[in-house]
C-alpha positions in Angstrom: 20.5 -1.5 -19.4 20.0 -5.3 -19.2 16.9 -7.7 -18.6 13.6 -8.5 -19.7 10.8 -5.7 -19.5 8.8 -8.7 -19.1 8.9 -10.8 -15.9 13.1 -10.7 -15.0 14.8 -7.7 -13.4 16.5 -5.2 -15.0 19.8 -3.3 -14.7 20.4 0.1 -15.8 22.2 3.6 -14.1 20.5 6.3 -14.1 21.8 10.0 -13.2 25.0 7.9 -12.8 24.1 5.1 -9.8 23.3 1.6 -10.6 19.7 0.2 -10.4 17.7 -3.2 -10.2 14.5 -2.3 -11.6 11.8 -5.3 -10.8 8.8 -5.2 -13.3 5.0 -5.4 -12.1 4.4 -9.2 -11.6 1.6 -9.2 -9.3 -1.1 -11.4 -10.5 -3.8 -10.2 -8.0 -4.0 -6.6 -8.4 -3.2 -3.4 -10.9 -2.1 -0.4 -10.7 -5.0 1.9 -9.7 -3.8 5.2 -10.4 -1.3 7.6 -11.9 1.6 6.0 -10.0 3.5 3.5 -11.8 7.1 3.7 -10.3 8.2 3.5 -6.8 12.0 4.5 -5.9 13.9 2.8 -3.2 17.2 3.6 -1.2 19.4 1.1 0.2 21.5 2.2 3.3 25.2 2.4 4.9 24.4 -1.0 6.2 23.4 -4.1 5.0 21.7 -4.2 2.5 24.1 -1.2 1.4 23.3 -2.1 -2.8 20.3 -1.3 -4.5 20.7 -5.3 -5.5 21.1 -6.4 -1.8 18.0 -4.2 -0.8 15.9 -5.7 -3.9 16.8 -9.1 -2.7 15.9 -8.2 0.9 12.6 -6.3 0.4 11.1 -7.0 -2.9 7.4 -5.8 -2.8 6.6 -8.4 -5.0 2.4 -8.0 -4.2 3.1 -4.4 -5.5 1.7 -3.9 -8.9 4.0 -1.7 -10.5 7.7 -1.0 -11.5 9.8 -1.3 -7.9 13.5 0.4 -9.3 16.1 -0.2 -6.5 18.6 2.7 -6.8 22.4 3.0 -5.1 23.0 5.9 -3.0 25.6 7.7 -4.7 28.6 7.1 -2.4 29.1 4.9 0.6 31.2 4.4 3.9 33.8 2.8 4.7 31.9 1.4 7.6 28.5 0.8 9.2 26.8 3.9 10.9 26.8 1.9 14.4 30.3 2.0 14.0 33.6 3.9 15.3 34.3 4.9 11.6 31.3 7.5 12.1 33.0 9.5 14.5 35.6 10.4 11.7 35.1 13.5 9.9 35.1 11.8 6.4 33.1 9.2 7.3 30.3 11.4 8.1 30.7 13.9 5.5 30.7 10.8 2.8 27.6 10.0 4.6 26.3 13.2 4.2 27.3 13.6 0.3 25.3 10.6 -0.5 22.2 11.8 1.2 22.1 15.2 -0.4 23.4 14.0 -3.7 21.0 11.6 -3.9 18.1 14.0 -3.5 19.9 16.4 -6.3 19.8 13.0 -8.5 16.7 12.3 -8.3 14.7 14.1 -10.8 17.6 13.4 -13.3 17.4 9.8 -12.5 13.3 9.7 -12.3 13.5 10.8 -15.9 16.0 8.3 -17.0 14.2 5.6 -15.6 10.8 6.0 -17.1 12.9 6.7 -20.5 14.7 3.2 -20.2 11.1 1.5 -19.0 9.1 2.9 -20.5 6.6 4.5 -17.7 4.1 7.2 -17.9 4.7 10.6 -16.2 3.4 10.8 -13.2 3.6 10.8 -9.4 6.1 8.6 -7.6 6.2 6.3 -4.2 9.4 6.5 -2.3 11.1 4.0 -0.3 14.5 3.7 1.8 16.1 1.8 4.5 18.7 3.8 6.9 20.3 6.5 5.1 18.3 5.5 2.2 15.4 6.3 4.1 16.7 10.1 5.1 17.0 10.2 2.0 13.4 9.7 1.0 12.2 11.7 3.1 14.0 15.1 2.2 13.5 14.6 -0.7 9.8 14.5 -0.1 10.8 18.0 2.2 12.2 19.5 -0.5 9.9 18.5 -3.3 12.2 17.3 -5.5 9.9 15.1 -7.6 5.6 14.8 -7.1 5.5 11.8 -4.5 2.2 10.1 -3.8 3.1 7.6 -0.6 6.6 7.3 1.0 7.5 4.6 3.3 11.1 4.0 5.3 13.0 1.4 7.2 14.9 2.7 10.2 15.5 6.3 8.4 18.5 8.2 10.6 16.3 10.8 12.2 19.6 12.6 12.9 23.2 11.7 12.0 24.9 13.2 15.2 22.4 11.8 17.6 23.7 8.3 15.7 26.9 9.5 16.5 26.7 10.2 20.1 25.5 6.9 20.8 28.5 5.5 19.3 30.5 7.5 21.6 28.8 6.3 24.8 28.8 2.7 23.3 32.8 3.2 22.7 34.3 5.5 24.9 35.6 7.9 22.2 35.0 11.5 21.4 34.1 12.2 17.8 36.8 13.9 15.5 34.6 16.1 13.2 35.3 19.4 12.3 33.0 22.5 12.5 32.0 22.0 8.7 31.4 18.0 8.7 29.1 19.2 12.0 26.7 21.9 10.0 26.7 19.1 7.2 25.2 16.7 9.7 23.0 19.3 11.6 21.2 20.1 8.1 20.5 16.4 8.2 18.5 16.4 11.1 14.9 15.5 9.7 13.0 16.9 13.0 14.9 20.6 11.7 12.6 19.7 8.4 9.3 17.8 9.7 7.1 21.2 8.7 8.1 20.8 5.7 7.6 17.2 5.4 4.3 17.1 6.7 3.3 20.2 4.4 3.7 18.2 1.2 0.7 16.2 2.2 2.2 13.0 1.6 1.2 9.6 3.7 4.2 8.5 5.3 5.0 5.0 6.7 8.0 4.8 9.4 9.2 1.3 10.4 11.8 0.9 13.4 13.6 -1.5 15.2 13.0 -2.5 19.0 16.6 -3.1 19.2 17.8 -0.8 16.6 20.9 0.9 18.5 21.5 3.2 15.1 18.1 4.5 15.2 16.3 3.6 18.1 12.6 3.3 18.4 11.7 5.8 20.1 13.4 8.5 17.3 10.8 6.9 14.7 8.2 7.7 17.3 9.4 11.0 17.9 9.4 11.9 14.3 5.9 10.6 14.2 4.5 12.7 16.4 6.7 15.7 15.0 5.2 15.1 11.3 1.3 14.4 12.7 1.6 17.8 15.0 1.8 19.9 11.8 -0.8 17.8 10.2 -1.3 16.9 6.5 -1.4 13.6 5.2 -1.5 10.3 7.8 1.6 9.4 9.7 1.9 6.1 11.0 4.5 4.0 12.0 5.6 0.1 12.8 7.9 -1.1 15.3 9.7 -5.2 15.2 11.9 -7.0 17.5 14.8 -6.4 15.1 18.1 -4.5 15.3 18.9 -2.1 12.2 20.3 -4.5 9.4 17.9 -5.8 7.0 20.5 -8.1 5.8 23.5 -9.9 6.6 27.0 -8.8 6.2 28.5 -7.4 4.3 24.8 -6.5 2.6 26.5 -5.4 -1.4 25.2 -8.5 -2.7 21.9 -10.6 -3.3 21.5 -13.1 -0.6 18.1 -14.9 0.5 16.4 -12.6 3.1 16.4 -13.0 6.6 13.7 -13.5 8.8 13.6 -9.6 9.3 13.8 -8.0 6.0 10.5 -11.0 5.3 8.2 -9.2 8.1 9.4 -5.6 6.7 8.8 -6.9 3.0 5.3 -7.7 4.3 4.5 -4.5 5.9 5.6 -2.5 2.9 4.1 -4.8 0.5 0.8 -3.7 2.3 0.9 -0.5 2.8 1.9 0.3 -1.0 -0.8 -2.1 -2.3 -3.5 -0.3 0.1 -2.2 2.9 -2.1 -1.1 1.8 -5.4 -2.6 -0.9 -6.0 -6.4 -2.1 -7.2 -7.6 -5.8 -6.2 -8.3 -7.8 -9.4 -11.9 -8.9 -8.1 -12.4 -5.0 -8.1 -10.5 -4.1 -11.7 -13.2 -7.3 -12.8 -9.7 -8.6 -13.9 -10.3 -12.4 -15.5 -7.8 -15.0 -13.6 -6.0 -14.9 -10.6 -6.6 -15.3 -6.9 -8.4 -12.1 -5.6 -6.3 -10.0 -3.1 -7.8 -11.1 0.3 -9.6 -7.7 2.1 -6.8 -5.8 4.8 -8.7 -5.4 8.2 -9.3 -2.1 9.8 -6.1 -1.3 12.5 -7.6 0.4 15.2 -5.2 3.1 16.1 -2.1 2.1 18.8 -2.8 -1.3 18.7 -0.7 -3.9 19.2 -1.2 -6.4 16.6 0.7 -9.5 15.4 1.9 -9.0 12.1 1.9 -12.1 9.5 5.1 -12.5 7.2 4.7 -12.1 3.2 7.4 -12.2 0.6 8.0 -11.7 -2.6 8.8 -14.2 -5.0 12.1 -12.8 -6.7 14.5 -13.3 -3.7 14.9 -16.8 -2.4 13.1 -17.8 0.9 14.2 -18.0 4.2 15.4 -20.9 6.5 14.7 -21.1 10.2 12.1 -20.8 12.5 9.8 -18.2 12.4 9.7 -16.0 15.1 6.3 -14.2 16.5 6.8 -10.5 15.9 4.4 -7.2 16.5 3.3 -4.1 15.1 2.6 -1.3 17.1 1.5 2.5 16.1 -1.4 3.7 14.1 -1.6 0.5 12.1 -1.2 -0.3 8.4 -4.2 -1.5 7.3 -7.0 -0.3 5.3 -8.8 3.3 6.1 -12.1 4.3 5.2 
């Protein structure tokens, strides 16, 4: 393990994968309860490294320890492209999934050990397979999980697949074993059990996502509210499914869509983590200005905010929206 526990990111592995563990900088708010770790995924595409995704999505407004973990294993290419259609592409995809839910408790424990954080409840984060990720291991309860939010999670690896067949006019070469694999992937086969571990659950897709399209993150959303639980609620940009550029393994200033997505979470983790300094009576510091109701399946524009730790972007700003239940705060 290397860094400062201090204000400068840290390095470590835990349960064998690499991690970039960012320490609690905000200066407007504290953590608020028992959750003082939050877990995030990178994916088979950029950002594919736990360093790329920490330089893409920071979280900076967060107030406690964001630890950026690698997926143990990776592809040889993107899942939007021909190389899924091979039978070890998708069974590497689906050994990195699954392994990384088996890690998870092992690496949990590690990580509090080396920063030394209290025991208790975790958020989960994860973009692509990352995201899958997060969310079985929420189905499966491998650690307690307070919030869980994901990026363009693969709702189902052969559906991904298929589109890559129509895109490309070739017939996938999987065999009957690296098929069941990807069938026990499918998260609509585990939404019960999702929903039944009562956790709030963020989904964020891409209008132009041709991985995961839209309308699977909506799909899923209404799968996990119909068996009820905690609040589902989803986002949906103008974006395709990278969060970074290629080749996504190392840290490289954020573009303009991983800034919107860093907002987003930022929000939606501070509305559940995190405890405004006006309101902690905290000395110093700019209060954390008040989140506005979101009426539900509105259409709202959605203002950029990023984190101080990855470099900012260049270029013009483009108007983006939200749709969904909304992100703001709930009474």
């Amino acid at each position: 393990m290397s860094g400062d526990h201090t204000n400068r990111p840290v390095h470590g592995t835990a349960a064998g994968d690499a991690y970039v563990a960012l320490p609690p900088t905000a200066v407007d708010a504290s953590a608020s309860g028992p959750t003082r770790l939050l877990v995030a995924w990178p994916g088979f595409d950029p950002p594919r490294t736990a360093g790329a995704l920490a330089a893409a999505i920071p979280m900076t407004g967060v107030p406690v320890w964001r630890v950026y973990l690698d997926l143990p294993g990776r592809s040889p290419g993107g899942l939007g492209s021909g190389t899924i259609l091979e039978t070890e592409s998708i069974e590497a995809y689906c050994a990195a999934v699954e392994n990384a839910v088996e890690r998870l408790p092992d690496a949990v424990a590690e990580i509090r050990r080396d920063l030394a954080i209290p025991d208790g409840p975790v958020a989960l984060a994860g973009f692509s397979a990352g995201g899958s990720a997060a969310l079985l291991a929420v189905a499966r309860g491998a650690v307690p999980v307070s919030t869980v939010a994901l990026v363009a999670p693969v709702v189902a690896p052969s559906r991904a697949a298929r589109a890559v067949e129509k895109r490309s006019g070739r017939d996938r070469a999987w065999t009957e074993n690296a098929l069941a694999l990807a069938e026990r992937l499918d998260l609509g086969i585990v939404a019960a059990d999702i929903a039944g571990r009562d956790v709030p659950t963020l989904l964020i897709g891409g209008a132009r996502d041709r991985v995961v399209p839209a309308r699977e993150i909506t799909a899923l959303r209404d799968q996990l509210r119909l068996h009820g639980g905690a609040p589902v609620e989803s986002s949906t940009f103008r974006m395709g499914h990278a969060l970074a550029a290629e080749p996504g393994t190392e840290p490289r200033p954020p573009i303009t869509e991983a800034v919107r997505v860093d907002g987003v979470l930022t929000d939606w983790f501070r509305e559940r983590l995190a405890l405004p300094a006006q309101e902690a009576g905290s000395a110093g510091g700019r209060p954390a200005d008040p989140l506005p109701d979101a009426p539900s399946d509105q259409t709202q524009p959605v203002e950029p905010r990023h984190g101080s730790w990855a470099p900012e972007p260049s270029g013009e700003d483009v108007p983006q929206t939200r749709t969904g239940a909304g992100v703001g705060r709930h009474p």
